[in-house]
Residue, then its C-alpha position, 0 to 999 in steps of 0.5 A: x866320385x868327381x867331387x869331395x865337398x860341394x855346396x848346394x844353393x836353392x832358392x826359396x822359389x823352389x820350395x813354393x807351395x802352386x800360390x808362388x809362397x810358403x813351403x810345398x810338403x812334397x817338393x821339399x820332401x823331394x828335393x831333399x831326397x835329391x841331395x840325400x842320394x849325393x850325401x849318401x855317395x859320400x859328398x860332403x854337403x853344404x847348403x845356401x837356401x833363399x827365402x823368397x818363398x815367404x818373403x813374397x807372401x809379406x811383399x805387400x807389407x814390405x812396400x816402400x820400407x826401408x831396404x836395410x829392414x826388408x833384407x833383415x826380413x828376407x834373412x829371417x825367411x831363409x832360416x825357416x827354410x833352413x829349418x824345414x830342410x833341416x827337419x826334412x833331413x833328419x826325419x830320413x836319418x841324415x845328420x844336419x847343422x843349420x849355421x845362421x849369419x844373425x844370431x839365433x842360437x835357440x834354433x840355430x848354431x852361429x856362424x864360424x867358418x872352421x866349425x862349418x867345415x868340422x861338421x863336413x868332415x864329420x858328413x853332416x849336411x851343414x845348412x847356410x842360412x840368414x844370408x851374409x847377416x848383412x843387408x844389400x846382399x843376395x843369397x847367390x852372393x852368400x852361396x858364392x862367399x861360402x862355397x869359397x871359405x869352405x873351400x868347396x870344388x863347385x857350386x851347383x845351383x838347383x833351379x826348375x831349368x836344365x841349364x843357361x839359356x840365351x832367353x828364358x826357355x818358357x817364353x822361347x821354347x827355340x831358345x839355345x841352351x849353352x853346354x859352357x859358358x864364361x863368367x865374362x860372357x855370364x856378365x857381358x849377355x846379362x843372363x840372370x843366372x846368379x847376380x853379378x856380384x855373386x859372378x865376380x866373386x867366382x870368377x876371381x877364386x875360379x869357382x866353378x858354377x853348375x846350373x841344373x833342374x833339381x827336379x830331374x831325378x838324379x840330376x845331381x848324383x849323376x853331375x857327381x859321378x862325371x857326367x855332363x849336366x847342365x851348364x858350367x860356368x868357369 
């Protein structure tokens, strides 16, 4: 394998039941088989998992509301996906820890960086939820801060496109794909692959960042095993 630990950001768009929120019983069921088949080569697994899903089912009531509260709210959002994850997990026999930024303890362990890693060694899939714990912060941010305090070779974010376009591939079916890309240019063309904070924080640490469909199956065992999948940013 070309990478020993590694860590795994999916938006909660992904897991959107077809009315574009809440959860899909069978996309979480295949995404996760989709990071078993890694987990299961040996990688060490960790996870960042937005909320978006169930908080643009509330977005309604979130109108006009204070940033700071909408956040903590959308915080909240990620710790239910990271409990479904968590479920999905282990009702296939993988061993999991959620690690929540706010305090939850009843469901959720806080988190600490060293007892994080402890549970990578151990190859349990550690499951980042509840964001930074901090309001005006993305969960592509959190991704990126993590990635870099467990000290994971590269960021694979699962998306519902095969790479970085120059213009969305749904609208332009002629758009370029790009096979590389810089962080500069990521910044400087203002492509929305991850915020640009997120972006700055990689490319300070020279965190590598991989752009892939989650829905291919075997996209990501075979990103492991050396092949060309996706774009990389670097």
């Amino acid at each position: 394998m070309n990478y020993k630990r590694i860590l795994i950001k999916i938006s909660g768009e992904a897991l959107a039941a077809k009315q574009g929120y809440g959860i899909d019983s069978e996309i979480l069921i295949k995404i996760c088989e989709e990071i078993a088949q890694v987990h299961k080569v040996g990688i060490e697994v960790a996870i960042v998992v937005g909320g978006g899903n169930i908080h643009r089912g509330v977005a309604g009531a979130t109108q006009g509301m204070d940033r700071s509260t909408s956040d903590y709210m959308g915080m909240i959002a990620t710790i239910m996906n990271a409990l479904a994850l968590q479920d999905c997990f282990e009702r296939m026999g993988l061993f999991t820890r959620v690690m929540s930024a706010i305090d939850v303890r009843e469901v959720a362990e806080p988190y600490i960086r060293r007892r994080a890693v402890r549970h990578l060694e151990k190859k349990r899939i550690v499951i980042f939820a509840a964001g930074t714990g901090n309001p005006f912060f993305t969960t592509d941010t959190t991704a990126a801060l993590r990635a870099n305090e467990i000290q994971a070779e590269v960021i694979l974010k699962a998306t519902k496109v095969d790479g970085i376009y120059e213009e969305d591939p749904f609208k332009n079916p002629n758009a370029k794909k790009f096979d590389t890309i810089s962080y500069m240019d990521v910044l400087q063309k203002g492509l929305t692959v991850m915020d640009s904070t997120a972006i700055s924080l990689c490319m300070d640490n020279r965190m590598k960042i991989v752009i892939l469909n989650v829905f291919t199956p075997g996209n990501m065992l075979s990103f492991v095993k050396g092949n060309k999948v996706g774009t990389l940013v670097s």
